[in-house]
C-alpha positions, 0 to 999 in steps of 0.5 A: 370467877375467872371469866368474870375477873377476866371482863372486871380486868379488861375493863380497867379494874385490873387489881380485883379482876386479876385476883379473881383470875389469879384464884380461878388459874390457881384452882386449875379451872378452864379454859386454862389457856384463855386464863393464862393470857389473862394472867399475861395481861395482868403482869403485862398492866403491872410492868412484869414484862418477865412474868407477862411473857412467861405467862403468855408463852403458856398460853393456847398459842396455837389455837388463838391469834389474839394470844400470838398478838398480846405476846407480840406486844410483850416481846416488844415492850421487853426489846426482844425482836427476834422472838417477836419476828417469829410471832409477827410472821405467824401472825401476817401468815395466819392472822392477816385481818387481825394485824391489819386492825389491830387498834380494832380488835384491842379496843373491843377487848380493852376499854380504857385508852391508857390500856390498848395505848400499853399494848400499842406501844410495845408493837410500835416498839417493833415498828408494827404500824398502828392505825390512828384512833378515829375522831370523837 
C-alpha cells in the first residue's frame, strides 16, 4: 500500500496517496526511508514546512541524493540557508548531474506542474537556478 500511495501522491492525488503512505509508515514497512521522504513530501504539499523537515531529516540521506534535494527545497521554503548550504554543497559534490537537472529529475517524479513549481520555488528561494520549462 505505501508504494502505490507514494505513485497515487506523486501524481497529484496527495490526500489519498499520503493516507496510504501514512498507514504503511505507521505499520513500520520498508524501505522506511523512501517512506519517510514520501511523508516529507505530503507535509511539504500541505504547507507543513516543520513537519516536512522533520521527516526528511529521517529520511536515507546518506544513500539517495533526490532525498538531500526535496530537503533542500524544504530548507529553502522554510528561510534556513545555512542548513540548506550544507545540503547543497553535499549535493554539487556528490550529485552534480542531479543539480544540473534538477527541473528533469522532478518532473519525472512529480507530474503536475503546480507541484515541482512548489519544489522549485523553495530552491529558487536560495538562489539555485532552475532551467526554464521546455516549450509545448
Amino acid at each position: 500500500a505505501g508504494e502505490y500511495g507514494l505513485r497515487l501522491a506523486m501524481s497529484g492525488r496527495w490526500q489519498s496517496g499520503c493516507e496510504l503512505v501514512s498507514s504503511a509508515v505507521n505499520k513500520n514497512a520498508g524501505p522506511k526511508g523512501y517512506y519517510e521522504v514520501g511523508m516529507a513530501l505530503c507535509a511539504f504539499m500541505r504547507n507543513d514546512i516543520q513537519a516536512a523537515e522533520l521527516w526528511s531529516r529521517m529520511s536515507d540521506l546518506q544513500y539517495n541524493p533526490m532525498h538531500r534535494l526535496v530537503l533542500l527545497s524544504i530548507l529553502g521554503a522554510a528561510g534556513k540557508t545555512a542548513d540548506a548550504k550544507q545540503q547543497q554543497d553535499w549535493l554539487e559534490v556528490h550529485a552534480p548531474e542531479l543539480m544540473r537537472n534538477i527541473r528533469r529529475e522532478i518532473a519525472l517524479r512529480l507530474q503536475r506542474p503546480e507541484d515541482q513549481q512548489k519544489l522549485f520555488s523553495g530552491l529558487r528561494a536560495l538562489g539555485i537556478a532552475i532551467d526554464p520549462a521546455p516549450a509545448q
